[in-house]
C-alpha positions in Angstrom: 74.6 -77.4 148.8 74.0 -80.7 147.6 72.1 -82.6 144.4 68.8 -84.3 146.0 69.1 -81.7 149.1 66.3 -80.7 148.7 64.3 -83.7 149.5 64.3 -85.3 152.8 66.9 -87.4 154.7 64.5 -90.3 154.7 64.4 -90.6 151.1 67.6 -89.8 150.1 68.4 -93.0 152.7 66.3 -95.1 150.4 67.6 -94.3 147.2 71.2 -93.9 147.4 74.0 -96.5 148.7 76.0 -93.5 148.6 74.4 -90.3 148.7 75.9 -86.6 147.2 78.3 -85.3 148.8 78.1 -81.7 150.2 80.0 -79.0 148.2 80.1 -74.9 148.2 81.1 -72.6 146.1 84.3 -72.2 147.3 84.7 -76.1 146.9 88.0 -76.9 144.3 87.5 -76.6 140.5 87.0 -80.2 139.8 84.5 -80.9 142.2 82.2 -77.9 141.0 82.8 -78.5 137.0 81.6 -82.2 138.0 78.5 -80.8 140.2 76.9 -78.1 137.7 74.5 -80.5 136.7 71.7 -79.0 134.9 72.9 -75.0 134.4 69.5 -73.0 134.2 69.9 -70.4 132.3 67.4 -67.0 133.2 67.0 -63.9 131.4 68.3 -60.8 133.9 65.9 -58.9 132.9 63.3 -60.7 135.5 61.9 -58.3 138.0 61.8 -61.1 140.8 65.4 -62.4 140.1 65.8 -62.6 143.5 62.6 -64.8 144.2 63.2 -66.9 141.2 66.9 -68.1 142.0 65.6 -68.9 145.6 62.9 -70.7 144.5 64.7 -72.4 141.9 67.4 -73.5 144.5 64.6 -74.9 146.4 63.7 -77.5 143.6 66.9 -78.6 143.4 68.9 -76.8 140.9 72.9 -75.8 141.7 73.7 -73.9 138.8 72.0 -70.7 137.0 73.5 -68.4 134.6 71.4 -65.1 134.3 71.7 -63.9 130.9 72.5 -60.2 129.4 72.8 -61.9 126.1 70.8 -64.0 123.5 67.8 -64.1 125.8 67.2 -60.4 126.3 67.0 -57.6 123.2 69.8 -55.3 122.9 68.0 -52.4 123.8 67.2 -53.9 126.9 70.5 -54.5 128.3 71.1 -51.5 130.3 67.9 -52.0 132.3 69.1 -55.7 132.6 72.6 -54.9 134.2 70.6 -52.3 136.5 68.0 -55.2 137.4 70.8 -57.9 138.1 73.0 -55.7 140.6 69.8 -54.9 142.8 68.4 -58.7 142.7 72.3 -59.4 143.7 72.0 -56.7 146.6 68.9 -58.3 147.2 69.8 -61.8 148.0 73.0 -60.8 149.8 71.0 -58.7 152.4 68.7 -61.9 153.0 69.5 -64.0 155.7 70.6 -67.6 154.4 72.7 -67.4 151.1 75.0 -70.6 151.8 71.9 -72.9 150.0 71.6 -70.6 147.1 73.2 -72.2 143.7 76.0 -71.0 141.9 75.3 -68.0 140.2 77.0 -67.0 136.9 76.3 -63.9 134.5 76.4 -64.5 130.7 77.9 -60.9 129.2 78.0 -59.9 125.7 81.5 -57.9 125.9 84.5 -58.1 128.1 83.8 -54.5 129.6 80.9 -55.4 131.4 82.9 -58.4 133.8 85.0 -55.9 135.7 82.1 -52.9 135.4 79.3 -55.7 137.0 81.9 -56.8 139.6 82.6 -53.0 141.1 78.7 -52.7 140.5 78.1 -55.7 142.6 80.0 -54.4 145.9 79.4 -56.6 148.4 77.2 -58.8 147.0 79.7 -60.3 145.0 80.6 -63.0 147.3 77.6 -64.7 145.3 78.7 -64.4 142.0 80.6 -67.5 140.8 81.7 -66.7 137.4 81.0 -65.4 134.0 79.4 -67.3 130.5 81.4 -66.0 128.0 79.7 -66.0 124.6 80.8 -66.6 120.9 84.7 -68.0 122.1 87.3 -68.1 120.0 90.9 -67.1 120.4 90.6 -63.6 119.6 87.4 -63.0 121.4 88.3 -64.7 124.2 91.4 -63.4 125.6 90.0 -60.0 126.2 87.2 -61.8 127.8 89.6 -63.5 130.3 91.7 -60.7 130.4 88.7 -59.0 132.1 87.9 -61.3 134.1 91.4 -61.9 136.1 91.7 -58.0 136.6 88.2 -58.3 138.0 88.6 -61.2 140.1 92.0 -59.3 141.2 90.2 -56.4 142.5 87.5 -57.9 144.1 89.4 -60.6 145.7 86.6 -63.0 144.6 87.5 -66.0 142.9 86.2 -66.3 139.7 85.5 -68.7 136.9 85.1 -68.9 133.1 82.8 -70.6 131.3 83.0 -70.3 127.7 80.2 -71.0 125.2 81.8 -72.6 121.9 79.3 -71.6 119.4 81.3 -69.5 116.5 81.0 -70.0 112.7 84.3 -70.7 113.0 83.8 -74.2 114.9 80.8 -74.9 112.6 82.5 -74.4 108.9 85.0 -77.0 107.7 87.5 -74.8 106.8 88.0 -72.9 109.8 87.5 -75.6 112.1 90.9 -76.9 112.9 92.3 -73.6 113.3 89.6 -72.0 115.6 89.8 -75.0 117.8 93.5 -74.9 117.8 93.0 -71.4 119.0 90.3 -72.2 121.8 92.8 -74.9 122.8 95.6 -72.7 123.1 93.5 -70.2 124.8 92.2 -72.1 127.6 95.3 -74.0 128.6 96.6 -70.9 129.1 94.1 -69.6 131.9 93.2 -73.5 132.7 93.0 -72.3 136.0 90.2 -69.8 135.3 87.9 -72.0 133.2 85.5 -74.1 134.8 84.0 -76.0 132.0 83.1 -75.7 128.3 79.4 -75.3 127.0 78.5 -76.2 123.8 76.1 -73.6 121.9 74.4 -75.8 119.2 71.1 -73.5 118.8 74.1 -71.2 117.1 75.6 -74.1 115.0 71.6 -74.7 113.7 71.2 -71.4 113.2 74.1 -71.0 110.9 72.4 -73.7 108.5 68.8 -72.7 108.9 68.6 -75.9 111.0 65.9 -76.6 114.2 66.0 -80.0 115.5 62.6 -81.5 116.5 61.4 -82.9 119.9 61.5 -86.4 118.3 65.4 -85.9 117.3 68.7 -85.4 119.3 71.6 -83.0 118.5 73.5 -86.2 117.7 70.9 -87.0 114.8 71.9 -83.7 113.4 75.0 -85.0 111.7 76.7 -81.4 111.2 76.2 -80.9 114.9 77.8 -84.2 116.0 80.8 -83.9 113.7 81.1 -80.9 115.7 80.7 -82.2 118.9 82.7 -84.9 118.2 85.6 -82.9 117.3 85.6 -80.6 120.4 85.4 -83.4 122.9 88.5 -85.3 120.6 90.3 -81.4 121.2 89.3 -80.2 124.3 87.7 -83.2 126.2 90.7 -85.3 126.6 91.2 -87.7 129.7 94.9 -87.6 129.9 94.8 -84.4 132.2 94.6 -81.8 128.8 90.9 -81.6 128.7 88.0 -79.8 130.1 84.4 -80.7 131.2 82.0 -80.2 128.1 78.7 -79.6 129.1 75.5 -80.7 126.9 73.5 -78.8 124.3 70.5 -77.2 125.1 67.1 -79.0 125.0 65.0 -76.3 123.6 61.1 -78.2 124.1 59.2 -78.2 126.9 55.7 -78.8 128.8 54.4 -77.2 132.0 52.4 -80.7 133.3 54.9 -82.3 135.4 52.0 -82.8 137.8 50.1 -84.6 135.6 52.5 -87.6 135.4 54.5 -87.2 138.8 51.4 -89.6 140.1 52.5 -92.0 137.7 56.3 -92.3 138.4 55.3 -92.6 142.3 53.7 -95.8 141.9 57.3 -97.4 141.1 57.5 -100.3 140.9 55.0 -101.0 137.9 52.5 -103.8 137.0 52.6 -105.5 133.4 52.1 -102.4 131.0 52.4 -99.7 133.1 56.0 -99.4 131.7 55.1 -98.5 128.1 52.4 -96.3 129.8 54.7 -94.6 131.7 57.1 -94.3 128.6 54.0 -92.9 126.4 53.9 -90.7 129.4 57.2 -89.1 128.9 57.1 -88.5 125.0 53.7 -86.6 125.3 55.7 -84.1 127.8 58.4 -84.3 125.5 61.1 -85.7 127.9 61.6 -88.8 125.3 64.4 -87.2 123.4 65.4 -85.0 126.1 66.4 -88.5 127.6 67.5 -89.9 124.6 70.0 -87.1 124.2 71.0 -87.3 127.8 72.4 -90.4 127.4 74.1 -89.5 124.5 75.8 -86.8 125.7 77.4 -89.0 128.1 77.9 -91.6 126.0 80.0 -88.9 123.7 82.0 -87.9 126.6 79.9 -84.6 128.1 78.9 -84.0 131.6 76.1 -81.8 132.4 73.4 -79.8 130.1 72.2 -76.4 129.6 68.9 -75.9 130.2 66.3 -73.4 129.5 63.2 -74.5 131.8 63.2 -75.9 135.4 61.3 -79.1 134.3 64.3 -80.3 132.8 66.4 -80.3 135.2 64.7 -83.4 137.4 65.9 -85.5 134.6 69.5 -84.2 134.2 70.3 -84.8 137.4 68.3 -88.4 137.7 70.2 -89.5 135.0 73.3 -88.3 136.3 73.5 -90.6 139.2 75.7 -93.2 139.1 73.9 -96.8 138.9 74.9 -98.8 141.7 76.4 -101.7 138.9 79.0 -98.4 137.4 80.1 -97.7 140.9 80.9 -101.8 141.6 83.2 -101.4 138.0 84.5 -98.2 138.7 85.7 -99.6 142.6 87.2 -103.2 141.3 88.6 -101.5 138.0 90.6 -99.0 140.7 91.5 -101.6 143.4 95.5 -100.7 144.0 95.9 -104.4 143.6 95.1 -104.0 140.5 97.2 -101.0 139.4 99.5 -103.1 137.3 96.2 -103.8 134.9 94.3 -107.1 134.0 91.2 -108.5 132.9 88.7 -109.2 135.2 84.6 -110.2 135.1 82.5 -107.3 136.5 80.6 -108.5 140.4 77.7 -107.8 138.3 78.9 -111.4 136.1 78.0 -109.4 132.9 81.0 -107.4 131.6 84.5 -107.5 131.3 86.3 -105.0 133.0 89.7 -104.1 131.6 92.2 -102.3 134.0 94.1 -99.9 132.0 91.8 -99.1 129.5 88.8 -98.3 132.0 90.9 -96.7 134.2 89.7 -92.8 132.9 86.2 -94.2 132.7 86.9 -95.2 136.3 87.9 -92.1 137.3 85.7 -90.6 136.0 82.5 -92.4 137.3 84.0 -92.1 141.1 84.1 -88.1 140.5 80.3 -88.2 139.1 79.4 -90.2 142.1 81.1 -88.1 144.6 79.0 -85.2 143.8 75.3 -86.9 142.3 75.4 -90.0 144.9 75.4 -93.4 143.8 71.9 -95.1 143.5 70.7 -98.0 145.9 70.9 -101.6 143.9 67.3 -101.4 143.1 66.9 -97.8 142.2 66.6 -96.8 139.0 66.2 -93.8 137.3 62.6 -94.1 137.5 62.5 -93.6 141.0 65.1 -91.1 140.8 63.1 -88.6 138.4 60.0 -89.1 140.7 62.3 -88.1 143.7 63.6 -84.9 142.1 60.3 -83.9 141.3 58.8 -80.4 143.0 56.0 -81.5 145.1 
């Protein structure tokens, strides 16, 4: 699989100087924590699963979690585990599985990992990992407990991707110790955790909080402090930390049709730009945007999302602009190893070699796996592109 595969050669030519690189899911750790993009998240309780996840696949998403949690009522999870082991024997009796995304299963105890797995015969050579709900240190060594013995009798890899969400996290009081404890705990099975997602409907909810579409999780100053203070923990770039994914964007709008005319004619005229913007906050996508960028700006990669017209924008916005990859290359030059200042290609920006160095990095890892965008592509063109047609 790859991000953009799904739309043709000819276009992906024209819009990338370098495009995505190919990647499966037995591809190293690093490389999928960097590629999970937009993670849609399904309720397993759908009775065409199966259907979904391929079509799904086919608009360009590489990571799903199907849920037997929050999404589904307790008194439906039974019928949901029976569902999600015959749309799993399902898709591994079809005939071309090596395009479908990375599947994950979001449980609500540490029982079901190794029950599902055995459940799953087969068919779990297409099962990627587990969501793991409500983390902490207590909670969560059982959960990875489970998960190794499961992975050890199956002989299927598998990862761990916690959901830091806990009263715990939220409450000043607790906070230090509970993230001490997450810290500890994940270090310890660093090999089985993938990346970190950040559960801020949970936070919200502990406060009687709902952002609105207008407002990012970073204008909700009890969210951001905690945000701030798991990427300062568990986000490090000195080799300690671990891909944070984004918070949920919880609005959406079933009309991308209605404006996917309008990003086609890219270029613009005069005023077609605050047309097109005016566009975007009437589907609500403004502060979906808006928060994009701050998640990256505050050191997250990736977003959980709850509808499939979010995810065009995720992944647009997730390229890496054809000016970062020029910085990113001169900051990293071996030449230039022993550090420096130097003015950017771009004659815009200083570029600083030691202290740019992990942004560096960083931007070259994102670029390996979302492409790197031709010199006059934009993310305009890049939305319009990821687009279903």
């Amino acid at each position: 699989m790859r991000h953009f595969g799904h739309i043709a050669p000819e276009e992906r030519q024209r819009l990338f100087y370098r495009e995505p690189s190919l990647f499966t899911a037995e591809s190293p750790a690093h490389v999928l924590a960097a590629a999970l993009g937009a993670t849609l998240y399904s309720p397993a309780t759908r009775p065409q699963l199966a259907d979904d996840i391929v079509k799904q696949a086919g608009r360009g998403v590489v990571s799903m979690v199907l849920c037997l949690e929050d999404s589904i009522d307790d008194a439906e999870v039974v019928g949901a585990e029976e569902n999600l082991v015959r749309q799993f024997t399902d898709l591994a009796g079809r005939p071309e599985t090596s395009e479908l995304p990375l599947l994950f299963v979001r449980v609500r105890e540490p029982e079901q990992i190794p029950d599902l797995v055995q459940r799953f015969g087969p068919a779990v050579r297409l099962l990627s990992g587990f969501v793991l709900p409500k983390f902490t240190e207590e909670r969560g060594v059982p959960f990875l407990e489970a998960l190794t013995a499961a992975e050890n009798a199956s002989g299927r890899r598998l990862f761990a991707m916690p959901v830091l969400e806990s009263p715990g996290l939220l409450h000043l009081e607790t906070r230090r110790e509970t993230l001490e404890g997450i810290h500890r705990t994940v270090t310890k099975y660093r090999d089985r955790v993938l990346a970190l997602r950040l559960g801020v409907t949970d936070f919200c909810s502990a406060y009687g909080l709902r952002r609105a579409p207008d407002m990012t999780a970073y204008d909700v100053q009890i969210v951001a402090s905690v945000i701030a203070d798991v990427v300062n923990v568990l986000g490090r770039a000195d080799g300690t930390g671990f891909t944070v994914t984004g918070p949920v964007w919880e609005y959406f709008r079933v009309q991308e049709r209605m404006f996917k005319p309008q990003l086609r004619r890219s270029p613009f005229q005069a005023g077609e730009v605050e047309g097109l913007r005016q566009s975007l906050i009437e589907h609500d996508l403004d502060g979906l945007l808006r928060e994009i960028a701050l998640d990256r700006a505050n050191g997250l990669l990736g977003k959980t999302c709850i509808h499939p017209s979010h995810v065009p924008a995720v992944h647009a916005l997730s390229v890496v602009s054809h000016e970062e990859y020029s910085d990113a290359q001169d900051i990293l030059r071996p030449e230039r190893c022993g550090g420096g200042v130097l003015r950017s290609a771009y004659t815009n920006k200083m570029n600083e070699v030691k202290p740019h160095r992990a942004w560096a990095e960083r931007t070259l890892q994102r670029a390996e796996v979302f492409g790197v965008a031709n010199e006059d592509i934009g993310f305009v063109e890049l939305l319009a592109a990821g687009l279903p047609d």
